[in-house]
N, C-alpha and C positions, 0 to 999 in steps of 0.2 A: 504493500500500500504506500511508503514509504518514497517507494523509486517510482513510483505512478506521479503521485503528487510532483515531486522533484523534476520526471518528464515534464509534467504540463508546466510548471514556470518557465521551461524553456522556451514557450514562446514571446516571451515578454522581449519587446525591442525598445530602448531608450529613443530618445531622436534625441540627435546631438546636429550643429553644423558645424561642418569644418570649416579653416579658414583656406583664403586661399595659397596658392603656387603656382610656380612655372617650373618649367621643366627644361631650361637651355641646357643643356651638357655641352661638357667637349668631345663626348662621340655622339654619333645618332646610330641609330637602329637602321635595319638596312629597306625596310617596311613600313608600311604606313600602322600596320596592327602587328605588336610587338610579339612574337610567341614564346611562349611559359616552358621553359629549361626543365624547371621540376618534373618529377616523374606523377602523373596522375594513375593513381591504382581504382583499376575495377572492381567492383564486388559483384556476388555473384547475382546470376539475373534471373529474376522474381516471375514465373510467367504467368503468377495471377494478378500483378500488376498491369492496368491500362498501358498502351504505348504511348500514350501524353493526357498530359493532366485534365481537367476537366476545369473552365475559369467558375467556378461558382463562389460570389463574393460570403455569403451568409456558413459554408461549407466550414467546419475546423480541420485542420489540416493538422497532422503532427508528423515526426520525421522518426522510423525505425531507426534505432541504433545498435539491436542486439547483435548484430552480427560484428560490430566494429571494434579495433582495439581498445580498451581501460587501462591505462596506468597503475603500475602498484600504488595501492593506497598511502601508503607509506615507505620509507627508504632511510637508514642510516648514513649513506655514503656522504658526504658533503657534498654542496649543490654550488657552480659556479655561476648557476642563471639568473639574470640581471632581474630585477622587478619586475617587469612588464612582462617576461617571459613567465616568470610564475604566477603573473596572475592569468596571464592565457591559457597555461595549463589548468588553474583552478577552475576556470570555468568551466573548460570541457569536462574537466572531472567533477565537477558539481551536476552538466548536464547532464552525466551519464554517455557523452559520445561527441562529435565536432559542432563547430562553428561556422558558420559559413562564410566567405570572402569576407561578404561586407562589415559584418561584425567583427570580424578581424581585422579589417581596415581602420573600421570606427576607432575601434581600441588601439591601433598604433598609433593613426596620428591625434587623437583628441583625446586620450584618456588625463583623467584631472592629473594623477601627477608623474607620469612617466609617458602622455605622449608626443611623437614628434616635434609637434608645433607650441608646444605647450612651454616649456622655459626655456627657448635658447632660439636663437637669431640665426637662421635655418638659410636668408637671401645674399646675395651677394659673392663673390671671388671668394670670401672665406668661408662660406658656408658651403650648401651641398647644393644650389641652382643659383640661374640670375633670372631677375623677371624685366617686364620691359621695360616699367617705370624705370630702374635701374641700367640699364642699357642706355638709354638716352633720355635727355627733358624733353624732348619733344613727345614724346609719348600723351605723355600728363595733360602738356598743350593744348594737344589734340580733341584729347577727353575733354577739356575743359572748353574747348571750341564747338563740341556736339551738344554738350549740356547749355549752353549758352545760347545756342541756336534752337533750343526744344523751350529752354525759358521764354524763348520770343514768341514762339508758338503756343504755349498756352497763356499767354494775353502780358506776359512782363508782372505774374503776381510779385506782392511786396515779400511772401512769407512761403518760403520753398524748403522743405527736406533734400536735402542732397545727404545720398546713403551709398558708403561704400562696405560691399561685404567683403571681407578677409581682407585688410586694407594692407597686409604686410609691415614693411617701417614707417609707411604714410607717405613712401615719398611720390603715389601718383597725385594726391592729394595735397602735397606742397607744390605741383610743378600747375597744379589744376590754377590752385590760388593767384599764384604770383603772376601766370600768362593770364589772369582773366582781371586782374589788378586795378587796370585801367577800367574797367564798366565797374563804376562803384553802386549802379541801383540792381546790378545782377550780385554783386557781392554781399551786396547789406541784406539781399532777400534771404541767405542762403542762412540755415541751423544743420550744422554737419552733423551726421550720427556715423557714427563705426561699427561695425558688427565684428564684432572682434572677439575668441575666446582665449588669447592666450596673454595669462599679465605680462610676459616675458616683453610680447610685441604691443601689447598697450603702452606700455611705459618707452619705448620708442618709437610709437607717432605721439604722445605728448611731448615728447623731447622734439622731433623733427619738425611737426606742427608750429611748436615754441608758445604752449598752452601756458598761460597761468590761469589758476584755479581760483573761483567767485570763494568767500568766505560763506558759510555757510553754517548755523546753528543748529537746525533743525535737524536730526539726525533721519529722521525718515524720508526726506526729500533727498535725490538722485545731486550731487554735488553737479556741478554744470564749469566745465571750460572754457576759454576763448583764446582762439590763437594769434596771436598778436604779429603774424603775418597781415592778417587782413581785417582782424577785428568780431570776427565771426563766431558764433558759438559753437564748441564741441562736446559729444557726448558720445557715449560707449553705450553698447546694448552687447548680449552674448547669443541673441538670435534678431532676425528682419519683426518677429511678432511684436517688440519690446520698443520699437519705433514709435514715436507715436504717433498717431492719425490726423485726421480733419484737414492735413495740407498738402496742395501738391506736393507730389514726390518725383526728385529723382534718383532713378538705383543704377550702379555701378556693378556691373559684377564683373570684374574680370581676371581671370584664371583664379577661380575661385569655386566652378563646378566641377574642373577633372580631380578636385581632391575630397568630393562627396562618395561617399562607400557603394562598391558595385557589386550586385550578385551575377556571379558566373555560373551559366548550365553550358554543360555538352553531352553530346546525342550518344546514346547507345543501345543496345538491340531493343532494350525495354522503353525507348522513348527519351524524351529531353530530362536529365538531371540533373540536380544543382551540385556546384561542386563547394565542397566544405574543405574544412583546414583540421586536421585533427592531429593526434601526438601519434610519434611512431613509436615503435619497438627498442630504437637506439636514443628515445627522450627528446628529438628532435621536431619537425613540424614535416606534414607532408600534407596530399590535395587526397581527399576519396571523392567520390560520388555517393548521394544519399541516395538510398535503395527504395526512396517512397517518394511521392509528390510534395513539394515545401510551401509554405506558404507564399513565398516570389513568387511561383511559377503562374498564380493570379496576376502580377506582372508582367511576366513572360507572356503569357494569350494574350495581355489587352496590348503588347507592342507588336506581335504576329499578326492581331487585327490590325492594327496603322501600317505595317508593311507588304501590302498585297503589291508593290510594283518591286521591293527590293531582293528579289530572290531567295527568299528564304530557303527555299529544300534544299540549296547548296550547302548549306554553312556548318558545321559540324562544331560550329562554338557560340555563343554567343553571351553579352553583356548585355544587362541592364542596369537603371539605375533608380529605381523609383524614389530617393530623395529628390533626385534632380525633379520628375513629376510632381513632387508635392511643393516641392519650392518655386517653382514655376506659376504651379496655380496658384499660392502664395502670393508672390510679385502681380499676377495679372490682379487678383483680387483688390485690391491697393489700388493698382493706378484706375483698375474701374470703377472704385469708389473716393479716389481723391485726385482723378488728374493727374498727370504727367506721363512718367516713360523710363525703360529701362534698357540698359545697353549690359549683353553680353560678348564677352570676348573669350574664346581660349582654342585652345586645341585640341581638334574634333573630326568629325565629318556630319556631314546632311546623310544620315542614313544609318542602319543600323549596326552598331559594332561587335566583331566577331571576336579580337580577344586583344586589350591593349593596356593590359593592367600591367604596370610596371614597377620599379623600384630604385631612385638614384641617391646614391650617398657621395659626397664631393665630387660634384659633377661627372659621375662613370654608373651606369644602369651597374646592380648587382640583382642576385636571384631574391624574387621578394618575400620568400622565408628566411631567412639570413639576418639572423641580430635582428628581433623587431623591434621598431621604436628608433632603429640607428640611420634608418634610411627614410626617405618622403616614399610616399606609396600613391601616383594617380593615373590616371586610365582616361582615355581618349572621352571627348563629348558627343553627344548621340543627339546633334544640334534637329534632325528630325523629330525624336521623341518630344524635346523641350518645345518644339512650334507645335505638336498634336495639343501637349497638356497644356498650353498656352490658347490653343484654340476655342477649349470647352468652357471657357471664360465669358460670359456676355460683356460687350462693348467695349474691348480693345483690338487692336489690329495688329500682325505681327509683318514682319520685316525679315527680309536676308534667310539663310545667311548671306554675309559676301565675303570675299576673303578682307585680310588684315589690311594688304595691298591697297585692296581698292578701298575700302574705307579710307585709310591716313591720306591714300592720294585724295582723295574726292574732298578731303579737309584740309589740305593747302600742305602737307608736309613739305611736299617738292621744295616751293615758295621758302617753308620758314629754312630750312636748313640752308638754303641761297644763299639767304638774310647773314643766315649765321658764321658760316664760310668768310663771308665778307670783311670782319671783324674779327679775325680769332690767330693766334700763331699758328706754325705748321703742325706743332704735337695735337693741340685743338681741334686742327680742321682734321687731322688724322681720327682722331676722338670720332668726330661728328659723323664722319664719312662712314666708321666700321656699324657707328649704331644708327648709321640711317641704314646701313644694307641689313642689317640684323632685323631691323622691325620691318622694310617691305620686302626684300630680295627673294630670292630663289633658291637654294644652295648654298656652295660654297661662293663667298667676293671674288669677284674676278679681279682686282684690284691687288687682292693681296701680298708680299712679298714676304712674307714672313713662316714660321714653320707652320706644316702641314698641319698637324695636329691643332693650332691656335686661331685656324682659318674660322672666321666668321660664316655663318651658317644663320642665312634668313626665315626667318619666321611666315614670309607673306603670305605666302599661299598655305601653310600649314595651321595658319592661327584664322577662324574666322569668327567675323560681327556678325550679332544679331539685334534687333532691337523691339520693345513691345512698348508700346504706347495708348493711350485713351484714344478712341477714333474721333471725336471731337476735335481733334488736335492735327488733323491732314498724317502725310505721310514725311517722317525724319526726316531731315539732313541726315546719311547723303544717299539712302535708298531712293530716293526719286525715280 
């Protein structure tokens, strides 16, 4: 009775959001969908089970574990495994049997005190990626040029939410400011909010921002910042619900959904199965497949329904993300009930992904059971999924994708960097040149002279925009 009860907790899921990431390395993958090194083990096949799940929403779904390995309960030997590892093992051994990806994701990079993003400064040449804000100021610009251009559009209100999710050090959000400097009645509109969970990275965008903190007595009221950049107030939320309402809004998200947890199924005699993480035989982590229907797999049907043009009976793997669907409808709800619009960025495809769950620890992919917690762990965006669960929204309109390319171009990059060029010394204009090809290029720079390995590698076509807006509001800069 005991391990029954124990079962049925297992389906309990937290919602947590992660923050965001990018993913630049110094090597690339040789694919657009990354494939999994690890060894995935089969269990044996059930043949009183259906060949693919049934979507019934109201249906409880549990997952067979008897056949799957249990850890000894206990062990004298000394254990050399970091925190995080032991509490991944405790779970499973609490479930009685695995984990699935995304829980295992969740847990590495967002656990309170041992995950990834959680105390330590993860962006930049010293850490383990760059993103693009950090590549070049232009970036920021940009963003602050499309936001500027969506204020004009919903009529130049005086009182605007501008909301960046996983805001990293803040610096797209300092580059936002200072290029938009000059329009002081788009500046004064603006109350920043961060959605940010990691104190590590809060306390450097208050430092980057250059917040000094309102005094404040009352201990039950939310303390409020202002950055003395621009004069504007800032505030922290640890999810987009915690925002608060009644004003247009505009949302940021960029690269901030390839690091929301994926469930992964792939096909075998018995039908589509979700592949879990569980403990091996050598104490280590390895991939099975669960031998019953999971409760994803209600996600799984409702994106095989959205995919009737992308080939599915080929694909012998596939990723979903149902965060990203519920954060989507999230976002849409929002601006259909306060105006405005929302801009995503990352990299992705329009269409459905078959397996691009990855692992990069100081900028070199490693296998992503290996040291959990020591590497960022994110997986391609499934920019079709996100414009379905965007669609089911009354009275917003969605947008794009398009590539990164065509967005920055269609927003004058070419132009600023001109500007910039024109004013700068040779190391400078060296600077400017590598992180303009970085954010729209193709490849490797053809420009480059330097070693092979340090070659700048464009993001343009690999990174795309998307954007959701109140229909009210016509169609964005620079989807036109």
């Amino acid at each position: 009775m005991l391990r029954r009860i124990l079962a049925q907790a297992s389906t309990h899921r937290r919602r947590i959001f992660a923050p965001a990431s990018s993913r630049q390395c110094s090597s690339s993958p040789s694919s657009s969908q990354i494939p999994q090194s690890t060894f995935v083990e089969h269990l044996e096949d059930n043949p009183n089970l259906p060949d693919e799940p049934t979507p019934n929403p109201s249906a409880k779904l549990s997952v067979d574990r008897s056949g799957l390995y249990n850890p000894p309960g206990h062990s004298h030997e000394p254990s050399s495994d970091s925190e995080l590892v032991k509490h991944l093992k405790g779970i499973i051994k609490f479930r009685g049997g695995p984990i699935s990806v995304a829980e295992y994701m969740e847990e590495v990079l967002t656990n309170p005190k041992a995950g990834f993003y959680i105390n330590r400064d993860v962006f930049g040449a010293e850490g383990d990626f760059i993103t693009s804000p950090e590549v070049s100021q232009m970036f920021g610009e940009m963003i602050g040029v499309w936001a500027m251009c969506l204020w004009e559009q919903m009529g130049q209100p005086t009182k605007v939410n501008l909301v960046e999710l996983g805001p990293g050090r803040g610096t797209l959000m300092v580059d936002l400011l200072r290029g938009s400097s000059k329009f002081k009645n788009f500046i004064q509109s603006l109350h920043i909010h961060m959605v940010e969970c990691s104190p590590k990275l809060r306390k450097l965008q208050h430092l980057n921002l250059k917040c000094t903190d309102e005094d404040d007595s009352c201990e039950n009221v939310e303390k409020q910042s202002v950055s003395t950049l621009s004069g504007t107030p800032v505030s922290w939320h640890a999810a987009l619900e915690q925002v608060p309402t009644g004003f247009p809004t505009i949302i940021i998200a960029h690269e901030f959904y390839d690091a929301l947890p994926v469930h992964q199924f792939q096909k075998a005699q018995r039908g589509w199965c979700e592949k879990m993480v569980d403990v091996s035989e050598d104490s280590g982590f390895r991939f099975v497949l669960s031998p019953q229907p999971t409760p994803a797999a209600l996600y799984l049907m409702k994106r095989f329904k959205w995919a009737k043009t992308e080939g599915t009976n080929e694909l012998n793997q596939v990723e979903i993300c149902p965060k990203a669907m519920e954060l989507t409808q999230t976002i849409a709800e929002r601006i259909s009930s306060d105006g405005g619009g929302a801009l995503i960025i990352d990299y992705g495809l329009d269409g459905i992904i078959s397996d691009s769950l990855q692992a990069i620890r100081k900028h070199k992919f490693v296998d992503i059971l290996d040291d959990p917690g020591s590497a960022d762990l994110s997986a391609y965006v499934d920019f079709a999924a996100v414009k379905h669960s965007a669609e089911e929204i009354s009275d917003v309109s969605i947008h794009g994708p398009i590539t990164q390319s065509q967005f920055l171009g269609s927003l004058g990059i070419n132009f600023r960097v001109e500007a910039l060029l024109r004013n700068c010394t040779e190391e400078q204009a060296e600077s400017l040149r590598t992180g303009y090809w970085r954010l729209v290029g193709e490849g490797e720079a053809p420009f480059w002279e330097g070693p092979d390995e340090q070659a700048p590698i464009g993001m343009g076509t690999r990174y795309l925009a998307m954007a959701i807006v109140n229909k009210k509001q016509g169609i964005p800069v620079p989807f036109q």
